[in-house]
N, C-alpha and C positions, 0 to 999 in steps of 0.2 A: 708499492702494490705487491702482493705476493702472488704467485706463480701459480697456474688451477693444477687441479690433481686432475691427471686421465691415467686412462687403462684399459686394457682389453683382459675380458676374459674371454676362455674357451673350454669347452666342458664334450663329452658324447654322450649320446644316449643309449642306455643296455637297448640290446634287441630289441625290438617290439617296443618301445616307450619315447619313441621320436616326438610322436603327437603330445603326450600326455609331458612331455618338458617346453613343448613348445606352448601349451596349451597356461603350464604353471607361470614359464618365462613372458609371457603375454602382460596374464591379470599382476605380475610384479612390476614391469615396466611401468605400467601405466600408476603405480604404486610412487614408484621411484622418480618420475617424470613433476609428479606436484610437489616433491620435495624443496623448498626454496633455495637450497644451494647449487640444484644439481642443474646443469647447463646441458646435457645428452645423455640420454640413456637408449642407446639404438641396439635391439636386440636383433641379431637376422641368424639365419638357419642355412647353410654352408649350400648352395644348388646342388652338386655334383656328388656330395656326401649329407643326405640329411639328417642321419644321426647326429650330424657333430653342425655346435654353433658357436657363435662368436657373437659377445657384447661388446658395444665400445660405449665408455665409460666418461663423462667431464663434470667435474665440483668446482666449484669459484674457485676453492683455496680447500687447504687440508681441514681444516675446522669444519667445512661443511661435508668433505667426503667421510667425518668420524663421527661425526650428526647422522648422514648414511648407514655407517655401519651401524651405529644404535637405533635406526627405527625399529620401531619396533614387528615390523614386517618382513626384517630383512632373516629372524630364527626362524620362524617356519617356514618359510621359502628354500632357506638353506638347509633345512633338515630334510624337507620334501625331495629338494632336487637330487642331494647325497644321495638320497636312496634307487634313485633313476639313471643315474651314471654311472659311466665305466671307473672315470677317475675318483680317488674319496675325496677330490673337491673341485670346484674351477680354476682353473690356471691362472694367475692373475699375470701380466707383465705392465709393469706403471713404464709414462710414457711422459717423453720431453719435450714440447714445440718447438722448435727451433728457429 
């Protein structure tokens, strides 16, 4: 059996555009949630900093997180969001269960 793919990403939002990424990061989730591979998509919004958020990420296996990367929801989402943040893109760090 192969090992799922997880990850977290982390992204901030320019000044004034917290709402408007939380808002994009929302209607994608729920995008990325009927994906058949994808096992978690939990998007939350930092309490104490809410410009800055954090996705945590789980694919059955790597075939179905590069089935993700090719939706086709996943370019405008990521062109949208680029434009909203500080960083020019999410942070990704993939992660191991142990």
């Amino acid at each position: 059996m192969s090992e799922p793919t997880i990850l977290h990403a982390t992204f901030t939002a320019r000044p004034g555009e917290g709402d408007r990424v939380a808002a994009l990061l929302r209607d994608f989730a729920e995008a990325v949630r009927t994906e058949p591979g994808n096992v978690v998509f939990d998007a939350t919004r930092v309490l104490d900093a809410p410009d800055s958020f954090f996705v945590y990420e789980e694919y059955v296996d790597e075939a179905a997180f590069r089935a993700h990367l090719a939706n086709p929801a996943g370019g405008p989402f990521n062109a949208a969001l680029q434009e909203l943040i500080v960083e020019p893109s999410s942070v990704l760090t993939f992660l191991r269960r142990l």
